[in-house]
Structure formats: structure tokens, C-alpha cells
N, C-alpha and C positions, 0 to 999 in steps of 0.2 A: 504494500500500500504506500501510497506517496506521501511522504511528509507533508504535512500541515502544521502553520504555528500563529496565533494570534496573539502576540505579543500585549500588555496594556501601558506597558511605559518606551518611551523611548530611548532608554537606555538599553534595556532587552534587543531590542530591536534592530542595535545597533551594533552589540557585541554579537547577535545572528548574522547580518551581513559581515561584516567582517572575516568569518568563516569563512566565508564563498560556496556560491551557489543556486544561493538565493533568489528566486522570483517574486518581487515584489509585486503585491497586489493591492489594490484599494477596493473604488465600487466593481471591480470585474466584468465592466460594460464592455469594453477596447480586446482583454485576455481572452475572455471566456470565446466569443465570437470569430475571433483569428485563429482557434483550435478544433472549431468544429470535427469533430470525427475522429480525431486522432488525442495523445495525452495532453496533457501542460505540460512545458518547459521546466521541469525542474521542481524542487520542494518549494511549495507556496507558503511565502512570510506577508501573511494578509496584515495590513497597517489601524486597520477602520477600528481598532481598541482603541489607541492611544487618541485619549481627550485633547493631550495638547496640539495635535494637528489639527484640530476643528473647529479651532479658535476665531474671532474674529473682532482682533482688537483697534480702538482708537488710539494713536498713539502719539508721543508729539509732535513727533517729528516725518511720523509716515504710518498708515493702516497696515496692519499686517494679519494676511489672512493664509490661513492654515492649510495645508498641504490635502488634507483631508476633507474638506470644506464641501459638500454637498452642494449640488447648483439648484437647488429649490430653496436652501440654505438662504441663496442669495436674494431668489426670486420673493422670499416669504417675511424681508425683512423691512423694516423703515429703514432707506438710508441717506447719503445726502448724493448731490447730484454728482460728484464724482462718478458713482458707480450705475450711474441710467445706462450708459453704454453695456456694460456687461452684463447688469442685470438685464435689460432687451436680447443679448447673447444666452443668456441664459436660461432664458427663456423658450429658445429655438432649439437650444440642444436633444434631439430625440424628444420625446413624449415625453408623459411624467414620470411614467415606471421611471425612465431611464434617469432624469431629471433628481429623481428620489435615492438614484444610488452611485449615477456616475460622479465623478470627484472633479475639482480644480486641479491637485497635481498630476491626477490620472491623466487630465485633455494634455496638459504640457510635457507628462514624459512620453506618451503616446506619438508626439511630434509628426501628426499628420498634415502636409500642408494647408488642408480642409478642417484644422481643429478650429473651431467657432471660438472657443476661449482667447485664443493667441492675440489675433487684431488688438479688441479691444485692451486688454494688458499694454501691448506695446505701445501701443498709442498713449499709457501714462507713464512712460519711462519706467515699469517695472523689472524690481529685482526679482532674483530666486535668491531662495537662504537654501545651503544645502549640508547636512552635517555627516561625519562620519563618526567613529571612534577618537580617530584621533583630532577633530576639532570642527570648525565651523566655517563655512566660505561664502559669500554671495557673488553673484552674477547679474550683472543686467540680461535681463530675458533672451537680447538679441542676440546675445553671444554662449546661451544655454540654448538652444535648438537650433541646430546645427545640419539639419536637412531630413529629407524625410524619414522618418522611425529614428534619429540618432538627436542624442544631446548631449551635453558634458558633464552629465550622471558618471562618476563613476561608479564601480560595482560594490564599493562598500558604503557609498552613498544613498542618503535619504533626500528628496527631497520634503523638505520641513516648513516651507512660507513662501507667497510671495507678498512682498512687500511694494506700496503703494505711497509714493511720496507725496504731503501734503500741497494743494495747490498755492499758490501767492495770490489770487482771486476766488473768484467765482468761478467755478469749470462746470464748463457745458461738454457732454459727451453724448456718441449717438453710434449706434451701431444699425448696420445697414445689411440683409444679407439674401441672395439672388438664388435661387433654387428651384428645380423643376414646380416643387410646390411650399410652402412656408417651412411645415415643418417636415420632421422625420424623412430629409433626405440629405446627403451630401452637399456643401455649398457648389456654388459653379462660382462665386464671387462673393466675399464681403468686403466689405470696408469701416472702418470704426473711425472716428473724429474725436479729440477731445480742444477747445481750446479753451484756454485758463485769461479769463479777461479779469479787466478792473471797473471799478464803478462805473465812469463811463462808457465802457464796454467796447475800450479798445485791448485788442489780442496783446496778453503778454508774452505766453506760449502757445504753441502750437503741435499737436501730434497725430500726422496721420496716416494710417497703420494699411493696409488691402491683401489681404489671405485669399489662397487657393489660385494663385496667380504668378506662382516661384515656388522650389522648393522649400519655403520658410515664407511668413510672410514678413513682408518686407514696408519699411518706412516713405514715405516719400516727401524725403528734406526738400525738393523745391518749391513743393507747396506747400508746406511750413514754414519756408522762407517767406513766401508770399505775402502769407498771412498774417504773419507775425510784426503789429504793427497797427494795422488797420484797424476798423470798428466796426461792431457788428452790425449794425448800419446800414455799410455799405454795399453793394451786389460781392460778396463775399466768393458768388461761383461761377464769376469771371475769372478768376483765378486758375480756374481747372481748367488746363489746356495736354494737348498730346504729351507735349515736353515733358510734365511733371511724371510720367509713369516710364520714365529711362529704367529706375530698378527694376521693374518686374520683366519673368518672363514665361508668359502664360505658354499653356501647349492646347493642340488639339485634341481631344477627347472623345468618349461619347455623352457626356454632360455639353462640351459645348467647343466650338475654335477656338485659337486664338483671338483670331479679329473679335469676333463677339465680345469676348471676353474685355477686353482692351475700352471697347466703348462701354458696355455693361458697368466697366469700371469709372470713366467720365461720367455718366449720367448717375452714376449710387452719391460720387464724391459731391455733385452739386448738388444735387438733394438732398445729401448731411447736410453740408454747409445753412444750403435753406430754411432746413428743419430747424436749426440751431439760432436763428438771426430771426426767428419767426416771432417768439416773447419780445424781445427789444423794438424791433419794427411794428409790433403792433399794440405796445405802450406810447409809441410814436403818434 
């Protein structure tokens, strides 16, 4: 019989990986489904005990939310408008069954270009916290998933947080995502927006993010640049032009071409934009 181990602290947890050999599991939404017919990879070190991954704290200087963190979690909470974008992602992710068991670090170690979590993270400059035995390391998100199915997990790694730095404004976020049908299907394109204004409601920051469009999803700093500056005000998705989508590089499918894909991506980015300039403009 195959080992099984539900560790409740993480320290247990941690002195098991260490060993080697270990399959780590969470909600087993991603595991379970990539094994049809055949065993699991190895002795499963299921995580869903330890309380302190399921955290989801305010903190001074950044939100940090637990590895283990449930996306109904997200969807079922009061929060502030940082998190409208993800929670809208979160919302999309599979039905509720899945919703009710899939995880946040599960969608990020899973690292599919189509993971619905990823956009929206990146687009706030999120970290990973990741610990081993012998200590503790974080990452900015963009440089922890690393192409499709790989990240910079190692094997006697946890991922333990990610971490969400506090805005200098008011941040407006919005996630946007294109698929045969709303929900319970593969993205064909998302895009996620966050931009972090001030009273007047010019852009201080800007971030934004477009998944299932490159192996990882990918930033795209020219139209950050853009934007970063302006007011929300003003036709904000003039901005969005061919030029700004040089990083991505979408492929043809049977979800969808390239071409498609490319424009699908121009019309999602102006309609965040829109969406987001929509309060201000009509206090106006």
C-alpha cells in the first residue's frame, strides 16, 4: 500500500520532505486528474492539516495569504479592493466542488500557463514564501514559475505564503477571462489589471498581468509604463495598442490561434481599463 501522511504542523512536514520522495498534495484537484488510470507518483504528504497554511492575514506591511488557502476561502470573505481581481478569478476557477477544495499554492505549483490564479497575483507584485528544513526564502512570483509544470520549488520545499504588498492608494483590480464558456473550462485568455491611484485618481502604479498567452504569464511593462501617471479620467484604453503585447507568445490550439488570441487580448485589456475608470467617471 502506498504511503500516506497528513502531517498537522509544519514542522512534521518539513522534516518528511526532507527525506525525499515526497508528493506533495493539497486540494488534489490538478494530482488526482493527471493520474487517471494509472498510481500516484510516489508517497503522498497531503499539507490540508496544517492550520498555519490557511491563514489569511493583514499585515503591515503586506497581506499574506497561506499556501493552503481555499478559493471559496477567498470568494466567501469581506475584503478590500485589492483582492476584487482574484477574488473575480476565483471565482471562475472550476465549479464549486472544485472551488471548495482546490488551493492557492496548489494553482501556483501546478504552473499551468492557463492557471487562472497566476495573472491576477502578478499583477500585485506578489511574492512566494517558500521554507525548507533548513530555512526560509521568498521569491517574486515571476521568477517562481518558471514554464509550464516547473517552478523553483525545490524538493524539500514547501510552498508556505504568498505574500501581497500593501498599496500607497486606493487599488483598483479586475480580472478578465475568455473561454469557450464562463466557467468550468480552460482559459483561451485572461488578463488581470491592478492600478494603485491617489485621491485624485491619478495612476501611481500600475500592473498588468495576461495568462495562457506564453509559457508563464507574462507582465506587460509598456503598458504600465503608459499608464503610470495618468488619471483615471482619462480614455485610459487608448493606451492599449499592438506594441504593448511584444512579451507574449500565444500559439495555435484547438481553444483558439494565435491571431485570435492577440486581439482577444487588446479588447479584454480595454475593457479592464474601462471597467476600472467606470466609478470615477461617473462621480464625474
Amino acid at each position: 500500500m502506498q504511503a500516506y501522511r497528513r502531517p498537522r504542523d509544519l514542522k512534521t512536514a518539513l522534516a518528511l520532505l526532507a527525506e525525499g520522495g515526497w508528493q506533495v498534495m493539497a486540494g488534489g484537484t490538478d494530482l488526482y486528474p493527471a493520474h487517471v488510470g494509472r498510481p500516484l507518483p510516489g508517497p503522498i504528504l497531503d499539507i490540508t492539516g496544517i492550520d498555519e497554511l490557511c491563514c489569511l492575514e493583514d499585515g503591515a506591511e503586506s497581506w499574506r495569504l497561506g499556501s493552503c488557502l481555499r478559493w471559496s476561502d477567498l470568494c466567501g470573505r469581506p475584503l478590500p479592493s485589492l483582492f476584487d481581481g482574484l477574488r473575480r478569478a476565483a471565482g471562475m476557477i472550476g465549479g464549486r466542488q472544485i472551488q471548495n477544495r482546490a488551493t492557492l499554492g496548489g494553482n501556483l505549483c501546478n504552473a499551468s500557463p492557463a492557471a487562472d490564479g497566476v495573472p491576477p497575483l502578478l499583477a500585485l507584485d506578489a511574492r512566494v514564501e517558500l521554507q525548507s528544513r533548513d530555512g526560509r526564502r521568498e521569491l517574486p512570483l515571476a521568477e517562481f514559475v518558471l514554464g509550464n509544470r516547473r517552478t523553483a520549488r525545490a524538493a524539500d520545499e514547501l510552498l508556505t505564503a504568498v505574500l501581497l504588498p500593501k498599496p500607497r492608494g486606493e487599488v483598483r483590480t479586475s480580472f478578465l477571462k475568455l473561454g469557450a464558456r464562463r466557467y468550468l473550462v480552460i482559459s483561451i485568455v485572461m488578463v488581470a489589471l491592478a492600478l494603485d491611484c491617489d485621491r485624485e485618481g491619478r495612476i501611481l502604479r500600475a500592473g498588468v498581468a495576461v495568462g495562457a498567452c506564453a509559457p508563464t504569464a507574462r507582465r506587460l511593462p509598456l503598458l504600465e509604463a503608459r499608464l503610470t501617471g495618468r488619471n483615471l479620467a482619462e480614455p485610459l484604453a487608448e493606451a492599449v495598442t499592438g506594441e504593448v503585447l511584444a512579451p507574449l507568445s500565444p500559439i495555435d490550439d484547438i481553444r483558439g490561434s494565435a491571431a485570435y488570441r492577440r486581439e482577444a487580448v487588446l479588447v479584454l485589456l480595454r475593457r479592464g481599463l474601462e471597467e476600472l475608470a467606470t466609478p470615477l467617471c461617473g462621480a464625474a
